[in-house]
N, C-alpha and C positions, 0 to 999 in steps of 0.2 A: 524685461530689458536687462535687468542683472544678473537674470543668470546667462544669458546671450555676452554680456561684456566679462561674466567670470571666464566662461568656457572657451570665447574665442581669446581670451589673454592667456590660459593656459595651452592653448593649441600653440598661440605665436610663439610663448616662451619658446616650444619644444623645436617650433619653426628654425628662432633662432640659436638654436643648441646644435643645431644637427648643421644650417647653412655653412658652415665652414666645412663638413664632412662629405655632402651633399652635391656645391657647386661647383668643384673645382678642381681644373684639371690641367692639361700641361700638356705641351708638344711632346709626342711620341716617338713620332719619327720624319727623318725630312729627307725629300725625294729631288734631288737635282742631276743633271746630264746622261739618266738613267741608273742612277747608282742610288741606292736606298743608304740614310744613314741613322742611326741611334740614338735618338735625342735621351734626356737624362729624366729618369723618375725621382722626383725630391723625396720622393718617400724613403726608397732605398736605391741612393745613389750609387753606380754604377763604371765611374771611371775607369780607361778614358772615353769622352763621349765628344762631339761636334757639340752639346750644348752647355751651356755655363752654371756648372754648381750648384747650388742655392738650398738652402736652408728652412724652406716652407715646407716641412715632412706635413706638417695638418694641411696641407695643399689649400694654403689661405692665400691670404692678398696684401696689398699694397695700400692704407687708407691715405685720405687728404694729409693728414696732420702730419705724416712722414714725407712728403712730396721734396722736402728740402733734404733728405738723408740719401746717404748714398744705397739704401735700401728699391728707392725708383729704379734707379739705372736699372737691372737687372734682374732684382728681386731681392727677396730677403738674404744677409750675409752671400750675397752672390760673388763665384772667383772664379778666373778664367779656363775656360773648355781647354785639352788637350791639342785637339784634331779641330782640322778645320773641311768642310764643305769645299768641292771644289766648282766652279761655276762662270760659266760665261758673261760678259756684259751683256746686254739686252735679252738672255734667257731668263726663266722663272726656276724657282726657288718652293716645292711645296711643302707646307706643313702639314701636317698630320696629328692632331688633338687627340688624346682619349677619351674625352668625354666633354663633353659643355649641356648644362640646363638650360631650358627652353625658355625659362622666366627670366635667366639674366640677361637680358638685353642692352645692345650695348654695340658704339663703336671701337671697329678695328683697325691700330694705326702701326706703320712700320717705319721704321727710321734706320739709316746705316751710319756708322761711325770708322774713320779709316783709323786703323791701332799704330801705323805709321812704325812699323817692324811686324815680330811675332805677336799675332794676338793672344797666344799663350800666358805671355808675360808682361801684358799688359795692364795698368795701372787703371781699373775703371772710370776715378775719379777723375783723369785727363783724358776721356774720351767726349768730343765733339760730335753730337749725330744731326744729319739733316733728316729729316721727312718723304718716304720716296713714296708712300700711296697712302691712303686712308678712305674709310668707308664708313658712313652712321646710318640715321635712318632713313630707310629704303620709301615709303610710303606710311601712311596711315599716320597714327594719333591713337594715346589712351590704349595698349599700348605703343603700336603701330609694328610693322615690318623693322629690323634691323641688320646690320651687318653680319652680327652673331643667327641669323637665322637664318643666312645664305651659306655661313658657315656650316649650321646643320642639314639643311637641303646636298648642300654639297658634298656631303660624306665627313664632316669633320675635314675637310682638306681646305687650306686658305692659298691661294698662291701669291707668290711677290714675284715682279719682274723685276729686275737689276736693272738699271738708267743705263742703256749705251754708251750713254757717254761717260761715263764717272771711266779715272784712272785706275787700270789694274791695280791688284795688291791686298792687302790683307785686310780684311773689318769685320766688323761689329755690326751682326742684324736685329735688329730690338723689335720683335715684335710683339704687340699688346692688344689685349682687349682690356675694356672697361666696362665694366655689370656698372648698369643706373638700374637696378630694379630696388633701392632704397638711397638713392642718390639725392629724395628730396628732402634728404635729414641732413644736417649738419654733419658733413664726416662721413656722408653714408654712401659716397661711389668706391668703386671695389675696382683696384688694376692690378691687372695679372702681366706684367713684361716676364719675356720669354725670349735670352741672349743666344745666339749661334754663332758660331765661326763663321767666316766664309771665307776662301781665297779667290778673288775674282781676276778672271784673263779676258784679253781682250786689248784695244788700241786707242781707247778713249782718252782724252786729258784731261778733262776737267773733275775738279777738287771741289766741290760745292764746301761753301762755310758753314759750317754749322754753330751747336750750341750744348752745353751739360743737360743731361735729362731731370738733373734740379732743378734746372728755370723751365721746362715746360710748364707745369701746371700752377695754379695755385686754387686754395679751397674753395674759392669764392667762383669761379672762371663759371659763367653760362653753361658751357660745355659741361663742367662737374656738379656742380649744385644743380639738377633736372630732374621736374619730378614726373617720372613716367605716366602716369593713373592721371593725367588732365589733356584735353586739349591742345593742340598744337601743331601748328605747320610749318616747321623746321626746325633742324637742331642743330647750333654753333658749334662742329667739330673743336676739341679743345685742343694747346697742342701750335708750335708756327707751322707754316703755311707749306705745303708740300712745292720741294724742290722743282724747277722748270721742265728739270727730267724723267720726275717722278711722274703719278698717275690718280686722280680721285677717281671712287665707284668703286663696287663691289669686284671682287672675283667669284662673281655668280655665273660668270661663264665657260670661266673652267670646268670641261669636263668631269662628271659627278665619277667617281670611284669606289670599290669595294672598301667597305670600315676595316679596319686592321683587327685582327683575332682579339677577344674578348675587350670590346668594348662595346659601348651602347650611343645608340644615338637617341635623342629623343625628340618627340612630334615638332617639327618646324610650322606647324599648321597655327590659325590662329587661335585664341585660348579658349578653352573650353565653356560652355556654358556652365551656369550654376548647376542646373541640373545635372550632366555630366559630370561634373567636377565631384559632388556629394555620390553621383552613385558611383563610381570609381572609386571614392574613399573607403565604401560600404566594401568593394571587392578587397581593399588592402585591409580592412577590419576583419574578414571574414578569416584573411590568413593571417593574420596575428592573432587569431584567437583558436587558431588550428584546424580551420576548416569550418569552426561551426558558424550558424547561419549568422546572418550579420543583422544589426538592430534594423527592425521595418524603418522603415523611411518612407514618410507620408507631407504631405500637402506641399509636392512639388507645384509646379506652375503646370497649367494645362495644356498640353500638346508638344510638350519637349520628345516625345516618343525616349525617354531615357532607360537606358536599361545596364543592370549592371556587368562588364564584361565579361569575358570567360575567360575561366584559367585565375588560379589563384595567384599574389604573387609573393616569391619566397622572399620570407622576411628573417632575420634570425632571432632565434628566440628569448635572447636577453632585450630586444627592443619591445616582446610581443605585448606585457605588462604598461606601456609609458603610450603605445600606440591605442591599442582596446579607447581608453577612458574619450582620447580624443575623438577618437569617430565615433564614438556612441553622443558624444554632444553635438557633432558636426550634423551627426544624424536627424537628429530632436528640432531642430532650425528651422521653425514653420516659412510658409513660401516669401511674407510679407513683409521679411528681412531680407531676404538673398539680393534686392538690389538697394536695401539703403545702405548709408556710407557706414563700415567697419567703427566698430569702438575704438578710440586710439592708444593704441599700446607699440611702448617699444621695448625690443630686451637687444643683447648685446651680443655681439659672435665670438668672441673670445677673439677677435684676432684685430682687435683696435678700432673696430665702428660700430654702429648701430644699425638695426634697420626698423621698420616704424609700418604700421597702418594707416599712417594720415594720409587722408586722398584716395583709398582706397575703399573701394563696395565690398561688402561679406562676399559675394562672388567672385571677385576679382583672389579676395583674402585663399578660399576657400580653393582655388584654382592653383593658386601661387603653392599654397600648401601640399596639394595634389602632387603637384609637380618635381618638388624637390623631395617627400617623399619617396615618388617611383625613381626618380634619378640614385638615390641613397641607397635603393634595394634593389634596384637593378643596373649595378655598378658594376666594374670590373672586380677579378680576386681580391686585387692589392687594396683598393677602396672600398670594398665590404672590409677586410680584416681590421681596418681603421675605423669603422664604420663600428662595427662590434663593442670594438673597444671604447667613442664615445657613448653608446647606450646603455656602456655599464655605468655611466656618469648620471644618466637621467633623474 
């Protein structure tokens, strides 16, 4: 059991070294009244763009503890878009993600803000947003179906319909996910807000009142402190209450769409078995060690029919050394652990929270791991190149 608790502490560290490199991605592009527009890469910003600024190049997140900073509204040091979207009241608005992990689970909430002139030159901290849709978990438990996995079924594409009724003019679309995949730690939910212009036409009059996206949340809220890996038949959207114009439920019925040129999308199916999860590892070991065979793996559980996939997957070769040691332990895992509960370890993301094993089965661990790995190494250019350069940190 200790060396089970050394190996799997050494695997999470590496887990959470990489999550911030791994999970996180950004609207790409936003599609309204037929016209395609350029949402903004934080990485290497691009102005002018329809989307707002921001400062997250490690394409991190938003913890609890800042909820009160003007960092929520928009995201990190975020300042206002050039260009605005141009869009009808009661049409939709699509977004287009480069990427999202399959482990981050999580709801997705949209809120608009009117800038009350140019949203250009708008003052963040006097923006007022209501609530115009929201979507969390779709079914199950432990860790159940979520908004963000209709997101990935659906092409990475989210849509918002604009409230017919809301008065033309200029605003502010705040849209957000929220990763609970370590949300049961203190500090440990993860919000991604993603600011747009929009200019909306149309005949409507009604001004809904809103509120600062500093008082939405606080640490404690049901909705943020949730620990995915238990039990549970509902989850208390965080966040007021969506506007009478607005809409709850997924946009799982928007029409599924081609993924935009290099990006990835990954399995929206439900998580993989232990079994699967280990031999899949075996395949990412195999190519980090350059092809060569990957350590036997033995005293799986009987009748998983498991086997390891084909096709290696590229990995770059400053990661190949920090990868190797992990799968050769993940390997070694006799069967009679893969479903007791994980040793509890937490390490840190570098980007203001923590995430944690507690509540969590070695399979569950070992799945989570999988996942964010293949996400990291089969990433778009811009997120390997960054990806590169955290593994020379390992």
């Amino acid at each position: 059991m200790l060396f089970l608790k050394s190996s799997l502490a050494t695997a999470f560290a590496v887990l959470a070294s990489i999550s911030k490199v791994a999970g996180h991605g950004y609207v790409i592009t936003i599609d309204a009244e037929g016209q395609t527009y350029e949402g903004l890469n934080p990485s290497y910003p691009q102005p002018p763009s329809v989307g707002w600024t921001e400062h997250a190049s490690d394409l991190g997140f938003i913890a609890p503890d800042a909820y009160t900073t003007g960092d929520i509204i928009c995201h990190k040091e975020a300042t206002p878009a050039a260009n605005s979207v141009k869009v009808n009241a009661g049409d939709k608005v699509d977004l287009i993600w480069n990427t999202w992990p399959a482990s981050h689970h999580g709801p997705i909430l949209d809120y608009l803000a009117p800038c009350n002139g140019n949203c250009s030159a708008v003052d963040k901290n006097s923006l007022s947003f209501f609530k115009v849709a929201e979507s969390g978990l779709i079914s199950g438990s432990n860790t159940g179906t979520w908004a963000t996995d209709n997101l990935l079924s659906n092409g990475l594409k989210w849509s918002v319909t604009i409230p017919s009724s809301i008065a033309p003019g200029n605003y502010v679309l705040r849209h957000e996910i929220i990763a609970l995949h370590s949300a049961g730690n203190d500090n440990g939910a993860q919000n991604y807000p993603q600011c747009i212009n929009l200019e909306v036409s149309g005949s409507g009059t009604e001004t809904p009142s809103g509120e600062p996206a500093t008082s939405f949340y606080t640490p404690t809220d049901a909705g943020i402190k949730f620990n995915l890996y238990t039990t549970f038949s509902s989850y208390p959207i965080p966040g007021p209450a969506v506007f009478s114009g607005g809409s709850s439920g997924s946009s799982g019925s928007a029409p599924t769409v081609s993924t935009p040129a290099n990006t990835t999308v990954p399995s929206a199916t439900a998580p993989l078995s232990s079994a699967s999860a280990v031999s899949s590892a075996a395949a990412i070991a195999s190519s980090a060690t350059g092809g060569a065979s990957a350590p036997a793996i033995t005293g799986l559980p009987s009748g998983t029919g498991a086997s390891a996939p084909s096709g290696a997957l590229p990995i770059p070769s400053a990661a190949s050394s920090a990868l190797a040691p992990i799968i050769s332990a993940i390997s070694q895992l006799p069967s009679s652990v893969l479903t007791s509960a994980a040793p509890v370890a937490t390490g840190t993301t570098g980007s203001g929270s923590t995430i944690s094993t507690e509540g969590m089965s070695v399979a569950q661990l070992l799945d989570m791991l999988k996942q964010i790995l293949v996400a990291l190494f089969q990433n778009t250019d811009t997120d390997a190149a960054i990806a590169r350069r955290h593994a020379r940190d390992f």
